[in-house]
DOMARGU-208295 format. One record per residue (C-alpha): residue number from 1; residue in three letters; x, y, z. Coordinates in steps of 0.1 Angstrom, whole numbers, always signed. Each point is the difference from the previous one (the first is absolute). Example, Ala and Ser with C-alpha at 12.3 -4.5 7.8 and 13.67 -1.06 7.14 Angstrom:
2
REC  vexlo  mivex     c1     c2     c3
REC      1    ALA   +123    -45    +78
REC      2    SER    +14    +34     -7
***
This chain:
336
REC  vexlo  mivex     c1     c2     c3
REC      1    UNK   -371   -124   +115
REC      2    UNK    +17    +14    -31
REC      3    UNK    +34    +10     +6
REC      4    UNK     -6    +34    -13
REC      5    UNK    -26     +9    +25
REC      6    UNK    +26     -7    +30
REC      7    UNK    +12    +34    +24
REC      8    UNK    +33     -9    +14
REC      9    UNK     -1    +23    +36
REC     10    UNK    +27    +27     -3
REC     11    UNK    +15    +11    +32
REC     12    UNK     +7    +40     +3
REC     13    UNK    +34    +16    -12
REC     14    UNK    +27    +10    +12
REC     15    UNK     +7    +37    -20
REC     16    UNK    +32    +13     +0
REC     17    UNK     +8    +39    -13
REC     18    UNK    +36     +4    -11
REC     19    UNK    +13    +33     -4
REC     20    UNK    +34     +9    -16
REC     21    UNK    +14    +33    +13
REC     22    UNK    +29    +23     -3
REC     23    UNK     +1    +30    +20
REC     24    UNK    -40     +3     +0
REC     25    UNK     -6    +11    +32
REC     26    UNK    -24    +31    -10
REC     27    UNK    -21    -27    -15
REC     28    UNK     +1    -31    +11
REC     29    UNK    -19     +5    +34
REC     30    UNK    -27    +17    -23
REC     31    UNK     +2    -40    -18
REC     32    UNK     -2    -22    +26
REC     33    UNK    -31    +17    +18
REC     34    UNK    -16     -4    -33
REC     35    UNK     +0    -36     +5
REC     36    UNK    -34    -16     +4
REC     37    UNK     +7    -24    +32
REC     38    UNK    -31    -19     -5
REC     39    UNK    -12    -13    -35
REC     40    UNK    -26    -27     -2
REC     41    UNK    +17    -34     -9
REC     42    UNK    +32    +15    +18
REC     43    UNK     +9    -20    +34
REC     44    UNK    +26    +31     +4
REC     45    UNK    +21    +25    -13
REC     46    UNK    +35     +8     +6
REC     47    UNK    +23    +25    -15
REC     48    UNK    +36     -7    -11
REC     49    UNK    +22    +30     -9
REC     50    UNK    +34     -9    -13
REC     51    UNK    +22    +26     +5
REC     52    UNK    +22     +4    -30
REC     53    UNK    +28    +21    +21
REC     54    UNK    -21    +30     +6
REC     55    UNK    +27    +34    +14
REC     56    UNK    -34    +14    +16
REC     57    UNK    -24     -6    +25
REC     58    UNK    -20    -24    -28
REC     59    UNK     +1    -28    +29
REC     60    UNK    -12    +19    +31
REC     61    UNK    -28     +9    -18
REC     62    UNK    -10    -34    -11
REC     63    UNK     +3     -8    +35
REC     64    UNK    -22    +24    +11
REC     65    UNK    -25     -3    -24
REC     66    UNK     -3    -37    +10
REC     67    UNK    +20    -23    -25
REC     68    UNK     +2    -35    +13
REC     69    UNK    +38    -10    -11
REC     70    UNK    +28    +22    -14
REC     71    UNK    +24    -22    -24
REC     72    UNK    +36    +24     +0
REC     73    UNK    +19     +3    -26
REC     74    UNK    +37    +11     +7
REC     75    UNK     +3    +21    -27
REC     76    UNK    -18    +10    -34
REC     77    UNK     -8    -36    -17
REC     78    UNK    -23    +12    -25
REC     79    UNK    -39     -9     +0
REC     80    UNK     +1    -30    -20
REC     81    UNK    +22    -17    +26
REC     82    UNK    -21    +19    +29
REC     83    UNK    -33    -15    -19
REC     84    UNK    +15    -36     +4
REC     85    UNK     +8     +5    +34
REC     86    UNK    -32    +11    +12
REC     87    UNK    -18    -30    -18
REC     88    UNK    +26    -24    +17
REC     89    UNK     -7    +18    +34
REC     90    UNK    -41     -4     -7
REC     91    UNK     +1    -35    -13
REC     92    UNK    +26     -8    +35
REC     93    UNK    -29    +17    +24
REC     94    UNK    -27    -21    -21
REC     95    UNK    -15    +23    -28
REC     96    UNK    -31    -14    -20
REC     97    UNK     +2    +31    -18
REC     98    UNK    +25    +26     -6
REC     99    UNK     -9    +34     -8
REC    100    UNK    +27    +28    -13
REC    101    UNK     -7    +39     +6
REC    102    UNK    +21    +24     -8
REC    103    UNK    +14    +25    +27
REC    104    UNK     -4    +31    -18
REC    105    UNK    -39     +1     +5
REC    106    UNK     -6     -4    -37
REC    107    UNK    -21    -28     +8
REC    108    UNK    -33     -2    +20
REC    109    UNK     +2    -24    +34
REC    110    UNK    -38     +4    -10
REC    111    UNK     +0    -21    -29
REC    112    UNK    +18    -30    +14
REC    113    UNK    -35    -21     +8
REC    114    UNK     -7     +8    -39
REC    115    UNK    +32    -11    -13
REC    116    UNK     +2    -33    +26
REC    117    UNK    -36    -10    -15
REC    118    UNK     +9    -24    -28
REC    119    UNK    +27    -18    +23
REC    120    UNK    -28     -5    +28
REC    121    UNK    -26    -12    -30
REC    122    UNK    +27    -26    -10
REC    123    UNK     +1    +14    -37
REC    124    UNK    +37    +15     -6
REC    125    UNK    +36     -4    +14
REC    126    UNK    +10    +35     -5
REC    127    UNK    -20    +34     +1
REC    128    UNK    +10    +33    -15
REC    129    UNK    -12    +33    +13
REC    130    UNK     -7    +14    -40
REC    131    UNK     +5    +42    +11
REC    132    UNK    -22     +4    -34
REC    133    UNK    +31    +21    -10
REC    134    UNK    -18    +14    -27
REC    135    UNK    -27    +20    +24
REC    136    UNK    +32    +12    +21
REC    137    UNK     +4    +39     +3
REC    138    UNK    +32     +5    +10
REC    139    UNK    +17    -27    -28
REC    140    UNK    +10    +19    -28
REC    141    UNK    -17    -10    -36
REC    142    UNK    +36    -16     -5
REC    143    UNK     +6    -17    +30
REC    144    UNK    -33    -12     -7
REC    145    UNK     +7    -16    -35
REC    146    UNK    +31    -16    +13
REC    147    UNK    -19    -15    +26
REC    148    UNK    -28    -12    -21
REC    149    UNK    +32    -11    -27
REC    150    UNK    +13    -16    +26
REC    151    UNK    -25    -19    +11
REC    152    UNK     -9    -16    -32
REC    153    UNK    +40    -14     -5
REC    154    UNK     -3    -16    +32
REC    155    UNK    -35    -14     -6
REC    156    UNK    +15    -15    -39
REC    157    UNK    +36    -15    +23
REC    158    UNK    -26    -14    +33
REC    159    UNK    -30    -10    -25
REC    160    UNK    -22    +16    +31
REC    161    UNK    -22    +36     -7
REC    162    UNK     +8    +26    +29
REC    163    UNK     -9    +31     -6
REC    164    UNK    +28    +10    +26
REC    165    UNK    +30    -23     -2
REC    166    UNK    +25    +25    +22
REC    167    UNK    -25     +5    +24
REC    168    UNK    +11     -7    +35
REC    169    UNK    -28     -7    +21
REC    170    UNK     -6    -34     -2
REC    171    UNK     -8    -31    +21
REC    172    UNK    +10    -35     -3
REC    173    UNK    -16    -38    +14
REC    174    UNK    +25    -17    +18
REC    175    UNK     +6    -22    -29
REC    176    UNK     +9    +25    -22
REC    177    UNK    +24    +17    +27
REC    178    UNK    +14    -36     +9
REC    179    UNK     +5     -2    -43
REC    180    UNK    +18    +34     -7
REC    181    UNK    +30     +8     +5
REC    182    UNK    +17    +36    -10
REC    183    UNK    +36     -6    -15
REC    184    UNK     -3    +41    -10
REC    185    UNK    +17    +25    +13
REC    186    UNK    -19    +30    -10
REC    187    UNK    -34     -9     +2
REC    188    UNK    -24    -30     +2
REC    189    UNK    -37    +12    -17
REC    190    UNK    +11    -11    -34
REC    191    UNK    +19    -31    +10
REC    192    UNK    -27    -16    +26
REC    193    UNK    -27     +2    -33
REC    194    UNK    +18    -14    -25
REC    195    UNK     +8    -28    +23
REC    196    UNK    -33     -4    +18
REC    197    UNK    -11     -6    -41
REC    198    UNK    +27    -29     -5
REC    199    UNK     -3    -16    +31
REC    200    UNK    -42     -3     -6
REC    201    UNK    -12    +26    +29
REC    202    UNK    -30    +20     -7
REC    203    UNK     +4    +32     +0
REC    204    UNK    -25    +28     -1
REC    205    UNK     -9    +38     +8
REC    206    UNK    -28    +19    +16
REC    207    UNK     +1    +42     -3
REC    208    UNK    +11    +18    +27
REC    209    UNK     +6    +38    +11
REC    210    UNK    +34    +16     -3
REC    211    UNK    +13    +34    +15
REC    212    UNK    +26    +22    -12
REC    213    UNK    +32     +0    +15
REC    214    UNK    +21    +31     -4
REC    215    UNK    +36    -12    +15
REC    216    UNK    +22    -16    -28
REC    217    UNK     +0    -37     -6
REC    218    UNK    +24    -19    +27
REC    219    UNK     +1    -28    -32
REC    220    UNK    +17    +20    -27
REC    221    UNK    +19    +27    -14
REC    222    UNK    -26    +12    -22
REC    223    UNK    -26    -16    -35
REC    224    UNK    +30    -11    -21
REC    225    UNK    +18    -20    +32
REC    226    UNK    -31    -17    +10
REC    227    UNK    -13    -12    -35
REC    228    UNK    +41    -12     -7
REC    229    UNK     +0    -21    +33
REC    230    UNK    -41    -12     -6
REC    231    UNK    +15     -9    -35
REC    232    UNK    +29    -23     +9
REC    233    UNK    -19    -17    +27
REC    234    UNK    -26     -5    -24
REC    235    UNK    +25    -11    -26
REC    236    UNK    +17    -23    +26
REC    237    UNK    -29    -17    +20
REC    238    UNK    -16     -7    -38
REC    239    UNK    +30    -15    -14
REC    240    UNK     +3    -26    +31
REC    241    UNK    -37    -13     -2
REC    242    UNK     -5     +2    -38
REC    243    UNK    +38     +1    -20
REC    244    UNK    -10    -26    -30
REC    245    UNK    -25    +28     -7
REC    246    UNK    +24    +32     +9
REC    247    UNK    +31    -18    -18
REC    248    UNK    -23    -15    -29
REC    249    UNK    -11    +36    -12
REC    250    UNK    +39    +10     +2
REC    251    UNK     +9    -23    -18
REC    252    UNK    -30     -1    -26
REC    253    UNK    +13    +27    -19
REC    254    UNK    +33    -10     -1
REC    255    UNK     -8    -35    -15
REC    256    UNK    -24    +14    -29
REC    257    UNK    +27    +27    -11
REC    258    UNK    +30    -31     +2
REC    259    UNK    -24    -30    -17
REC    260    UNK    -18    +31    -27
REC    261    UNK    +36     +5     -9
REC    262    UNK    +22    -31     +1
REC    263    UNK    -37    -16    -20
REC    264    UNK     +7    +33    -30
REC    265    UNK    +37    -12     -3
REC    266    UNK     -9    -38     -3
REC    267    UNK    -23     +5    -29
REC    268    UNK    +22    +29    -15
REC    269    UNK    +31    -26     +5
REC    270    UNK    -23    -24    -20
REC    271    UNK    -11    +24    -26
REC    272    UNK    +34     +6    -11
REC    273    UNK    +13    -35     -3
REC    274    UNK    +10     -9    +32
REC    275    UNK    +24    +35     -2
REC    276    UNK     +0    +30    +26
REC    277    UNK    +17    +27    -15
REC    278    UNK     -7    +31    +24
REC    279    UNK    -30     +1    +27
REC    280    UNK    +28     +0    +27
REC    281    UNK    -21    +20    +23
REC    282    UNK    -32    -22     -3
REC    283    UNK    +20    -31    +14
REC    284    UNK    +17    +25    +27
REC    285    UNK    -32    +13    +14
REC    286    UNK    -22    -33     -6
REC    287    UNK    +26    -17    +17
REC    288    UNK     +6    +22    +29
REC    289    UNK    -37     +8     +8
REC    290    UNK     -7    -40     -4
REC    291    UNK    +28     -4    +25
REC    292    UNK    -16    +26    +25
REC    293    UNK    -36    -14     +0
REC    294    UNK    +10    -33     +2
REC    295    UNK    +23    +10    +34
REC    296    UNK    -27    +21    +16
REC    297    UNK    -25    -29     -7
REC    298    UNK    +27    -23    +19
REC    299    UNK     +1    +26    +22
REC    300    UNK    -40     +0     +7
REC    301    UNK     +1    -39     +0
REC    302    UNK    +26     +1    +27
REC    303    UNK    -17    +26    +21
REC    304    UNK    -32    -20     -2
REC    305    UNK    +17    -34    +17
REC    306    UNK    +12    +29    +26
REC    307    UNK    -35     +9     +7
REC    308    UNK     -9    -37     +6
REC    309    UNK    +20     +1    +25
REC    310    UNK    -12    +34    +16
REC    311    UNK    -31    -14     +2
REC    312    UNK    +15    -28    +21
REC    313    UNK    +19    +22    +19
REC    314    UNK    -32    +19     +4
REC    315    UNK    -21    -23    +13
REC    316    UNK    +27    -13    +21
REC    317    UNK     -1    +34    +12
REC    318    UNK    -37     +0    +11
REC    319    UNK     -1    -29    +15
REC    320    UNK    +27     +8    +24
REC    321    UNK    -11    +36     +9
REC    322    UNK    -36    -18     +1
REC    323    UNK    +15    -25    +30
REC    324    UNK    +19    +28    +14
REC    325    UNK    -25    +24     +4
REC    326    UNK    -19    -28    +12
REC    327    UNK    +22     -9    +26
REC    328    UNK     +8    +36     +9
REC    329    UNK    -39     +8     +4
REC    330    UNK     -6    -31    +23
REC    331    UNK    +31     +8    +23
REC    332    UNK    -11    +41     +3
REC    333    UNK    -10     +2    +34
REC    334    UNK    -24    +30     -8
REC    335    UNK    -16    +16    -33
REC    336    UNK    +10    +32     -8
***
């Protein structure tokens, strides 16, 4: 039989919903009853709220609306680290697949089969809920062209086109929640691309609906704070998968100003018989631009040996959360 007529049988999935709150409890019980409980493909459902140190009633309500496990936070961590918690707690209680809703009710329970469909079909890693910002009512033409601006920079650092990089509704295989890990502290939808690009998972998006929510963002103070911190973790999380390239364009210009110049003064110093009266400044600035490229290049060669050894570290990483999730899974005496 050719091999690529085989079907390898597929058991069900185990689907897990993870929802980040703060002080959401005139929304969240709205949430979690929007949760489909039975999807075709899906051995079961079970919902995961991770309680980021909520003042209000935020975990009563979850209770009552029917989440299956409350992860507590004592006191505010931030949603990057409550995002890594909740895929640790999944991946413990044996999570093929990971999905991550907001609490606010921006995001449809609805549209969780759709956006769990290419993970089922075997054809991506990571799926984006793309909000189709630019059809959005309530975004402002601004917010609209930042998000579409944005977008594209992270598409040119991950080499992967989402329409929607910040968008938060995502879901993840088990292998690409076993592979991530969020080092962030601010948030983790920029972070988790660029590395699900370097580390070879396939990522894609399907469109989904998206509602207004009027409350202020729990994330940020406001535009100019949010694109700052997206910026730096961009900057950062680039830098460690890719510096030869990051430190190689610093350094580019550097070494063409330094060589250009210190290149003029040789032939001018031949020109005039071996004699250098003057053109002080050319051999000041050649020499100190030639000096700068040539230590951020150093620089970006040193970084690269470091990023060698993350992706030791990395895979050292999986393989241990891999056995330990393993182990945890096989000792639980009861799924979620």
């Amino acid at each position: 039989m050719d091999a690529k007529s085989i079907t390898l049988p597929i058991r069900p999935s185990r689907l897990f919903v993870q929802i980040c709150a703060l002080n959401e409890e005139e929304t969240i019980g709205q949430v979690i009853r929007a949760i489909p409980r039975a999807i075709p493909g899906v051995q079961s459902v079970s919902v995961v709220v991770v309680n980021d140190g909520s003042t209000d009633h935020t975990v009563e309500e979850a209770v009552k609306a029917g989440a299956d496990l409350i992860v507590q936070h004592v006191g505010n961590k931030g949603l990057a680290r409550s995002f890594q918690d909740g895929l640790d707690v999944c991946l413990e209680y044996g999570a093929d697949i990971i999905v991550n809703i907001d609490a606010d009710g921006q995001y449809q329970g609805e549209d969780i089969p759709t956006l769990i469909a290419p993970i089922l079909r075997g054809q991506a890693d990571v799926v984006i809920g793309d909000r189709q910002v630019g059809s959005l009512e309530h975004f402002s033409p601004a917010k609209r062209l930042l998000q579409k601006l944005g977008s594209w920079i992270v598409q040119q650092a991950s080499g992967i086109s989402i329409p929607d990089a910040v968008s938060g509704f995502r879901a993840y295989s088990r292998e690409a929640a076993l592979r991530l890990f969020v080092t962030s502290q601010f948030s983790y939808t920029v972070q988790t691309l660029i590395q699900a690009s370097k580390l070879g998972l396939v990522v894609t998006s399907v469109p989904i609906t998206a509602r207004h929510t009027p409350r202020p963002s729990r994330l940020h103070r406001g535009t100019l704070h949010f694109i700052t911190q997206q910026v730096l973790i961009l900057l950062r999380t680039y830098i460690a998968y890719e510096p030869i390239k990051m430190f190689g364009a610093l350094a580019a210009p550097f070494l063409l100003v330094g060589v250009s110049l210190l290149v003029r003064l040789l032939l001018r110093f031949a020109e005039q018989g071996w004699q250098l009266p003057g053109n002080v400044q050319s051999l000041v600035v050649g020499s100190i631009s030639l000096a700068i490229g040539l230590l951020l290049l150093i620089t970006g060669i040193i970084a690269d040996c470091i990023r060698e050894n993350r992706r030791l570290l990395e895979e050292i990483l999986y393989r241990t959360r891999h056995h330990a999730c393993a182990w945890e899974w096989t000792n639980k005496k009861e799924v979620v």
